[in-house]
N, C-alpha and C positions, 0 to 999 in steps of 0.2 A: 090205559096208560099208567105206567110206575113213575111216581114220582119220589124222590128220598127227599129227605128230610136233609135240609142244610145244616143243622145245630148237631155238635156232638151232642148234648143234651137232650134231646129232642126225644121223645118219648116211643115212639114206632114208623110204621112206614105205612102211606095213605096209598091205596086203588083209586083212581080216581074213574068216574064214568056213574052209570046206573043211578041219577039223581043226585050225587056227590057221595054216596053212603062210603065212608072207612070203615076201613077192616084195622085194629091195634094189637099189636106182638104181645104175648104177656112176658113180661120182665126177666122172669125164671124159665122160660122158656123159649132161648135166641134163635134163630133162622138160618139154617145153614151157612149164609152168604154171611151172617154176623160171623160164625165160629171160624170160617176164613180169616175175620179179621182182627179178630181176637187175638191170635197169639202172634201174629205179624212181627212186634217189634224185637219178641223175646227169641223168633225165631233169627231172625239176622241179627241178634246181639250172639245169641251162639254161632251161627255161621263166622261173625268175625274175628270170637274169644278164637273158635280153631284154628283159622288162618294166621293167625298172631303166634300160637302154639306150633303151628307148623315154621314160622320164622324162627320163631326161640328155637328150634330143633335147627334148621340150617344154621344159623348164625354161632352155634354153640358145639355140635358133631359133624358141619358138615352136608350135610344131607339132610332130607327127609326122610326117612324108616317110615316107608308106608305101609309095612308088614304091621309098625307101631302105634300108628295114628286112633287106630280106634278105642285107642285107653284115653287119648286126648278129646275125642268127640264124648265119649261118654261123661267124662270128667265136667268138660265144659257145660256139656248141656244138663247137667246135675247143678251147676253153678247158673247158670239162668232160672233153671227153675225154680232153685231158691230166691234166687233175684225176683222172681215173679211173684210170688209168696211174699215175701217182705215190703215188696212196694206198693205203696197204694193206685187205686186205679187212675187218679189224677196226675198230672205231672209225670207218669211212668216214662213216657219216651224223652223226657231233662234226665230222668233220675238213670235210666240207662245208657244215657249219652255220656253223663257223669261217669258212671259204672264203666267203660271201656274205656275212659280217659284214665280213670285208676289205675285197673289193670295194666295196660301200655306203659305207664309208668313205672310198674313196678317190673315187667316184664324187661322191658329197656335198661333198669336197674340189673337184673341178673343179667341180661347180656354181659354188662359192661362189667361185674363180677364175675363173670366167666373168662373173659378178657384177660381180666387181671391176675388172677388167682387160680387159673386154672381147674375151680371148681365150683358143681353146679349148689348155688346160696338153699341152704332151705331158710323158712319165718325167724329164725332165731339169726341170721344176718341182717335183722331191722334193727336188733338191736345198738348195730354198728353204725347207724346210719349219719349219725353226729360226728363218726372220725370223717366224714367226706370234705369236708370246708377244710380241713387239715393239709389235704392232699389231692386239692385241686387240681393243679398242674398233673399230677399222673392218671388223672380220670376223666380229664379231657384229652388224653394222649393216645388213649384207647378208643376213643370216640369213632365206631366207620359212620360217613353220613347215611349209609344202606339202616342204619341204626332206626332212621327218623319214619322208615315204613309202618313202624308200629301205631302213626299218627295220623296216618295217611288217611283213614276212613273218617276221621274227626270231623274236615270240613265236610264229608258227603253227609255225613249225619245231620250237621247243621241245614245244609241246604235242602234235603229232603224235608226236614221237621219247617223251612217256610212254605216249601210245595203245598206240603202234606194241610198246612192252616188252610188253606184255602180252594182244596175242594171240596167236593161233596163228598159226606163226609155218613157211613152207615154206622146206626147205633151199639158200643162195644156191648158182650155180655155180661152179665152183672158180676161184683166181686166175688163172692162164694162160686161161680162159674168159674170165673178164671182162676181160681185159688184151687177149686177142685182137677182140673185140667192142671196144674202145676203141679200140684200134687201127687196126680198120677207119672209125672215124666219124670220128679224126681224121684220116688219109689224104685221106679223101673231102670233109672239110671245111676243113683248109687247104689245097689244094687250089682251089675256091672263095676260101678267101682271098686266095691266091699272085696270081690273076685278080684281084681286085680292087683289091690292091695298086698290083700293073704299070697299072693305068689311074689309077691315084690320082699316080703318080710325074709325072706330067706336069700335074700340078696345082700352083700354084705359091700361089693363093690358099689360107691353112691351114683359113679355115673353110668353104670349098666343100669341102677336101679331105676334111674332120671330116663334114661333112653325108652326105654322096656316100657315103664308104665307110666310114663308121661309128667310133666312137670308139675300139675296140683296133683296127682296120686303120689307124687315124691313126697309132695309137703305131709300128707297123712302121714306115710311111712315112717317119715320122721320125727313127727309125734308122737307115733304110739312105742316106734322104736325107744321115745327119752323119758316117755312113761313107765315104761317095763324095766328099765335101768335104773330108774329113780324110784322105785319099788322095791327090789331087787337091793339097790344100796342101802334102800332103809331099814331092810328084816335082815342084815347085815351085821357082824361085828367087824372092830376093828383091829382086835389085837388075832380075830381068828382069819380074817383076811390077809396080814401080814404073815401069819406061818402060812398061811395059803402060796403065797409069793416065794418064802424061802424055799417049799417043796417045788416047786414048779423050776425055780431057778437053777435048783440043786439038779436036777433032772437033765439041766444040757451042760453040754461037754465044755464051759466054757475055758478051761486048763484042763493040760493033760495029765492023767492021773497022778507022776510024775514028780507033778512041781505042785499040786496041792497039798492046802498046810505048811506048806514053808515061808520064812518071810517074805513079804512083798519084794519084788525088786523098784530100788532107786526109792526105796520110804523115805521119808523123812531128809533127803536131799538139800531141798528146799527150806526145813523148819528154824520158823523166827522171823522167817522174810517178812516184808511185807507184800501185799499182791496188788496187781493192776493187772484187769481184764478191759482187754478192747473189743468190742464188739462193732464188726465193720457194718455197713449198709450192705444190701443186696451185692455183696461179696461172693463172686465162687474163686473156687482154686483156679481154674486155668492160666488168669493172667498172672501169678505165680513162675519166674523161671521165661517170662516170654518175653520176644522180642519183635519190634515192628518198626520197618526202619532201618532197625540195627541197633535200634534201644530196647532197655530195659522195661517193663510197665511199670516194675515194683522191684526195685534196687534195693530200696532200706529192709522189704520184706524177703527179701531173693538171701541176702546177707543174713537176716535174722533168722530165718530156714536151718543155714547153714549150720549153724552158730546154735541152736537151741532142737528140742526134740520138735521133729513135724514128722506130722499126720497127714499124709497127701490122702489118704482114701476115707475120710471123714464126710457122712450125707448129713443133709437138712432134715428134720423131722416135726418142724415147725406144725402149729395147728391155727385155726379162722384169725389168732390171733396178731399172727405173722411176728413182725420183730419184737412184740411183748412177749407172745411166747417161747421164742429162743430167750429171751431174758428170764422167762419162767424158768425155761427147762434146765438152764444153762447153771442158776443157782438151786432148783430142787434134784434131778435126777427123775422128774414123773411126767408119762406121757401128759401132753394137749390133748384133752376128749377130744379137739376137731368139730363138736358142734358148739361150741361158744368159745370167745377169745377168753384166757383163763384169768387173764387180769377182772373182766366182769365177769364172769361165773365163779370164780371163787377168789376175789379179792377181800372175803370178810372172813378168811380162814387162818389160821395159825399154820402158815404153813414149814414143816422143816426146810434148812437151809442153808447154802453155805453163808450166810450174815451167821444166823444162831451158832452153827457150828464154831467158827472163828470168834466170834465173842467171847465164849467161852472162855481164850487164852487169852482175853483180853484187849481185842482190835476193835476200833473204829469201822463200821461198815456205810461207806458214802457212793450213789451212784451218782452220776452229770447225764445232763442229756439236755440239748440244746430248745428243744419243744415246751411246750405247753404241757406239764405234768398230769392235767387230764387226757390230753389224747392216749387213745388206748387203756384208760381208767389206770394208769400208772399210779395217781394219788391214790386209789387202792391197794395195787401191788408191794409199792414199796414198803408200806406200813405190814404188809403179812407177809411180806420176806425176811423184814426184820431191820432192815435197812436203818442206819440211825439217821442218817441225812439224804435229804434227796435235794437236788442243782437242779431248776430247771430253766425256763426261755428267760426270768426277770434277774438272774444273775449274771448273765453276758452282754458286753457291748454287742450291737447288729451292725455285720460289715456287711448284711444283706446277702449271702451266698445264695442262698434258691430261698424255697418257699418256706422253710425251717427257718431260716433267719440268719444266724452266725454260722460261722466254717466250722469246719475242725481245729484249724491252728488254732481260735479263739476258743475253742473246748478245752482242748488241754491248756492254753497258757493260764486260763483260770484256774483249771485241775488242780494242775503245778502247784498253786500259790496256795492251794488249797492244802494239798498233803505235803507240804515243805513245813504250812507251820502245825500240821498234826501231828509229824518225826520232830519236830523241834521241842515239841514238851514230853517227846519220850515215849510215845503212844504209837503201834503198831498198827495199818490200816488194812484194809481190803477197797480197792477203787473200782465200781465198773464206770467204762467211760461209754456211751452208745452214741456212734458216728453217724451223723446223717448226710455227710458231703458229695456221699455215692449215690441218692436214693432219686431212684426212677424219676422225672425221664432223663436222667444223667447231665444236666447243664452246666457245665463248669465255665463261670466269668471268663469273659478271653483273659486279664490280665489275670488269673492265677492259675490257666492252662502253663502247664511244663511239658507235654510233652506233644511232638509235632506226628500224629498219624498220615501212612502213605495216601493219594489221591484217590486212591481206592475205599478207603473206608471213612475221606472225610463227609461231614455231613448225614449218615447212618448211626443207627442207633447203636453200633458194634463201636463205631469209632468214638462216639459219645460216651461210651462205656469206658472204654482203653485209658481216656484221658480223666475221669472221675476216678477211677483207679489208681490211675497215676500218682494226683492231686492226694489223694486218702493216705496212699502210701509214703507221698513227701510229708506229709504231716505228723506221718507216726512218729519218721526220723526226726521232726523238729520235738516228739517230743520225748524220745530217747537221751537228744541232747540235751533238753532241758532237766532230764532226770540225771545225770552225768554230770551237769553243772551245781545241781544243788546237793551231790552225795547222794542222791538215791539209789541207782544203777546199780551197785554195788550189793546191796539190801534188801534189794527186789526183786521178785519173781514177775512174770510179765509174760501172759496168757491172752494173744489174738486167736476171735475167729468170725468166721463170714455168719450171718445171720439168717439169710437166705436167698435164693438166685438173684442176679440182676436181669439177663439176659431173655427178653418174650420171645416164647416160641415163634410164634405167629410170624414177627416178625425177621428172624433169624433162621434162615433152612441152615441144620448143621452140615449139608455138604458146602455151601459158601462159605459159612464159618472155617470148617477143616480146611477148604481151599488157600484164602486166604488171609490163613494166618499157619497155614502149614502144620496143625494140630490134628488129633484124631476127636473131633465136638460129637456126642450122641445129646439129644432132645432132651434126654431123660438124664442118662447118667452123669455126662457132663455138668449140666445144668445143677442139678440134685447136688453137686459136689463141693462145697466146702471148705477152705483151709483151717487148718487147728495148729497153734503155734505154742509152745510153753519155752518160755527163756529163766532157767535159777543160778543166781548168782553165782558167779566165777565158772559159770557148765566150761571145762576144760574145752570139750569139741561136740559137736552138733552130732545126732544121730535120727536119721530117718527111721520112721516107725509106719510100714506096712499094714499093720492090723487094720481091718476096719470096721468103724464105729458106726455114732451117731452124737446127735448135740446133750442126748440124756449121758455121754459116756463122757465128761467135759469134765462135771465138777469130782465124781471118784477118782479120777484123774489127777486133776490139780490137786486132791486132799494129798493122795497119796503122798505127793512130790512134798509137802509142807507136814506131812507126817500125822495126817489127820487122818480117823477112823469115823467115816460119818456115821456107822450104827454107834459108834460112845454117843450122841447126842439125839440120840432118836430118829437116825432119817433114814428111810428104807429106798435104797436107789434101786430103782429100773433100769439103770446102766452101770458100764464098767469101767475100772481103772484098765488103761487100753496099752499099758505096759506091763499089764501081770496076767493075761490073758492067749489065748492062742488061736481062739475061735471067737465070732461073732455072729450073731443076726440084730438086727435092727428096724423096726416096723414105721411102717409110715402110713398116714390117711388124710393126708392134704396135699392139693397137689399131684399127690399120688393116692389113688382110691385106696380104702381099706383092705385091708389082706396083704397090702405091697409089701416087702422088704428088701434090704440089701444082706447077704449073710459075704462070705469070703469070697464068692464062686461070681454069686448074679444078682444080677436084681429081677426081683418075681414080679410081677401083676396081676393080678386074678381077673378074670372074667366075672361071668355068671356065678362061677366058682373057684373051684379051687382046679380043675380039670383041663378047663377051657380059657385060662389064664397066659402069660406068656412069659420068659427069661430069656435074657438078655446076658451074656459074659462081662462081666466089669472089666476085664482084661482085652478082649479083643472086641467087646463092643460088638458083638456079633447072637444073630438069636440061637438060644438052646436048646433042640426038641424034646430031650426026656426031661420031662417034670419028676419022675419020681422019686430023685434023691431028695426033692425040697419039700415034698408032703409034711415031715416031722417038722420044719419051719415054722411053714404055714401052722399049721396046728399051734403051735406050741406059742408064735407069736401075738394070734389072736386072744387066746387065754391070756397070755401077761398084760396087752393091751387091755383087756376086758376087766383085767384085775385093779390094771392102775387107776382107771377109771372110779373103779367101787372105793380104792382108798382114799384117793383124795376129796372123794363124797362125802367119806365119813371123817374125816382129819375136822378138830372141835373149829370153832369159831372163835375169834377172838374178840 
């Protein structure tokens, strides 16, 4: 008769019969039936890490790519094994129980980052993890409760691990046992990863990269990917980086031969003024010009279109940082790397500017923003833009608008009060004002709803949208007038634009959209789409401007019109004055994967490559089959990107 031993501790296993005589296991030497049970707990902690891995894949593309999976199996069980290695033999089945609760958490964090953002987080989105309390309301909006499967194994875990106390119980095998056995799975299994890595490194699109080799092989990628850039920037120079950028730029057609070297058209227009930039919330163009009901969305903006140069064909080109880095981009002219929000990755940098630029002649540069000046590491920003003053959440009364605290109206009337008495000692200003009255999930107070949406879209997050828009746009007019009233209007220049999309996919099919609201809505291009508005004092009559941009082509722009030359002041822009120009491409890598652009024609998106990518007509919104007029794009835009990148590596530190 076999008797086991009841004590996990318990030193071997007794025969019993023959006089009583025991037989004992030597220590270093386990029994088959042990090495069963030995790796038990590590083996269904990896069974669960892949199931988990296969949610993150549906909940994030869709589907599960089971062509894909075995980059995830490998992955995972490379990650147990280490698990296994690092834990001690006691407590191992808490500390693995721990160990999937982690995981799930974090796993559930990118879900809900994939949600929002459209894109798949690599480790360097932890860093963000502090703006979340910020923006609660739009991260519990995204919340599916299918969300919660990632926790589902938690209680089996607990209730197996009371099971598991109280039976009988065979003795594990020693730690150098289990250590060597862990050892071996993970050898052999990164290993497998190491492979799938080197094929993923030549992937430039992030979420074929994420598909393809699965979401911990992504995170390597991404590592080694910001290592070799950050290597790369530092056997770098930076005045030979910049001639780098001038040959490269020189190289596309961006005027026709034609009209280069002649004076800019419409310089200096504007010069003397002073400036006020609006920077709307998750603003695109569409509600521009529309109507629902048989109203207006945006009247004061409809009128101000008319009346000043607009830019209807202006895309988003935003990075991790989202509306801090339209505020980046918006006063540098240099792409967002896309792997860190550039407010903290390069908030301790001297960075060129339009504050610096306009200083120069002598202006006041102040931004407002109704928040908490750390969200977003803005107290960073503004000091290495140059900014002399920054307004934030402790200068405005709280009329309680959403989760930001004060409206708009109360932005600007403080604004107002602000550069009334800056023009009153004789002092020229630059204002940026950053609206948050639009921002996701669009709530606007019944009592400062203006506008009544058909049955059809109340209640929906399309219609929630329409009437936030509304709201944004009644306030710009209150504060037109207020600039009118106190003599500024006159004086000023007065540059709106959207920041980045409102409208989630997920929740908006652009054929309902198109339906009802009688618009042609694309996922992409729509979305992507932007207004850019410039108003200079006394503009006889308004003129539509076709070209199309991005948010890097914002500040060359506005210099132009106020007769500024941003290279007099050292600044090397990555975009264009978008009125002296005849051709454009524009690159994007949030949002929209790397490789993507908008040039005059389409907008591109790469696949695996450059090959197997896809375009889309900006015009008819319809797909493009020959890729090969957009090769030189492609080409051309990843180099610039790749280059802005290395500059503002090397731009010194303040």
């Amino acid at each position: 008769m076999l008797r086991i031993n009841g004590s996990h501790e318990a030193g071997g296993v007794e025969r019993e019969g023959g006089g009583g005589a025991s037989v004992g296991l030597s220590r270093g030497r386990p029994a088959i039936g042990r090495l069963r049970r030995l790796p038990s707990v590590y083996l269904v902690l990896t069974a669960l890490l892949w199931i988990k891995m296969a949610l993150l894949r549906y909940f994030t593309f869709g589907e599960v790519a089971w062509r894909h999976v075995g980059a995830d199996a490998a992955a995972v069980a490379a990650l147990a094994s280490l698990v296994a290695l690092i834990l001690p033999g006691r407590g191992r089945f808490v500390a693995c129980w721990l160990f999937d609760a982690l995981v799930s958490i974090l796993l559930l964090a990118a879900t809900l980052y994939f949600a929002h953002f459209g894109s798949m987080p690599t480790y360097t989105a932890l860093l963000e993890l502090n703006q979340v309390p910020q923006v609660q309301a739009s991260v519990q909006s995204t919340m599916n409760p299918l969300y919660y499967l990632y926790f589902a194994d938690l209680p089996v875990w607990a209730a197996a691990r009371f099971v598991w106390r109280r039976r009988p119980a065979i003795r594990v095998a020693s730690a150098a046992n289990r250590r060597w056995l862990a050892a071996v799975a993970l050898v052999v299994c990164a290993g497998i990863v190491a492979t799938d890595v080197r094929q993923g490194l030549g992937i430039d699109n992030e979420l074929a990269a994420a598909d393809r080799e699965g979401f911990l092989s992504y995170q390597v990628i991404a590592a080694i990917k910001a290592n070799r850039e950050s290597r790369q920037a530092s056997a770098a120079d930076l005045a030979q980086t910049v001639s780098e950028v001038d040959a490269l730029q020189a190289s596309f057609p961006y005027r026709n031969s034609a009209n280069a070297g002649a004076m800019p058209a419409h310089f200096g227009e504007a010069s003397g003024s002073n400036l006020i930039v609006l920077q709307l919330e998750a603003f695109q163009n569409f509600p521009l010009h529309l109507k629902v009901g048989g109203l207006e969305v945006t009247p004061v903006l409809n009128k101000l279109a008319d009346e000043s140069y607009y830019f209807p064909r202006v895309y988003q080109q935003i990075g991790q940082g989202n509306t801090s880095d339209a505020e980046f981009m918006a006063n540098t002219s240099i792409y967002p790397t896309a792997k860190i929000a550039m407010s903290t990755g390069y908030g301790d940098r001297a960075l060129p500017s339009l504050p610096r630029l306009l200083q120069r002649e002598g202006y006041k540069a102040f931004t407002f923003h109704v928040n908490d000046v750390k969200f977003w590491d803005r107290n960073r920003l503004y000091p290495a833009l140059h900014f002399d003053q920054y307004f934030d959440k402790p200068y405005y009364e709280n009329d309680r608008f959403n989760e930001f605290g004060a409206s708009d109206e109360e932005l600007y009337r403080f604004g107002l009060e602000e550069l009334t008495k800056t023009s009153a000692a004789g002092t020229p200003f630059y204002a940026q004002f950053v609206t948050a009255s639009s921002h996701f999930p669009f709530k606007v107070p019944k009592d400062r709803q203006r506008l009544q949406v058909p049955d059809a879209l109340e209640g929906t997050q399309l219609g929630d949208y329409l009437i936030a828009a509304n709201y944004t746009d009644y306030a710009i007019g209150q504060l037109i007038e207020g600039l009118k009233k106190e003599g500024l209007w006159e004086r000023t220049t007065l540059a709106v634009y959207g920041d980045h999309y409102g409208l989630q996919p997920d929740d908006n099919d652009p054929k309902w959209v198109s339906d009802v609201l009688g618009i042609k809505y694309d996922s992409r291009i729509s979305r992507m789409n932007i207004p850019f508005i410039v108003h200079t004092p006394g503009q006889p009559s308004g003129k539509r401007v076709d070209q199309v941009g991005g948010q890097l082509d914002m500040m060359p722009t506005i210099a132009n019109l106020l007769g500024k030359k941003p290279r007099d002041a050292g600044i090397v822009a990555f975009g264009h004055d978008l009125l002296n120009i005849d051709r454009n491409v524009v690159g994007s890598r949030y949002y929209l994967p790397t490789g993507s652009f908008f040039n005059d024609d389409v907008l591109y998106v790469p696949g695996t490559g450059f090959e197997d990518g896809k375009a889309v007509s900006l015009d008819t919104m319809e797909p493009v089959n020959d890729l090969s007029p957009y090769r030189g794009d492609y080409d051309y835009i990843m180099k610039l990107m790749g280059l802005s990148d290395r500059y503002v590596r090397l731009l010194p530190k303040r």
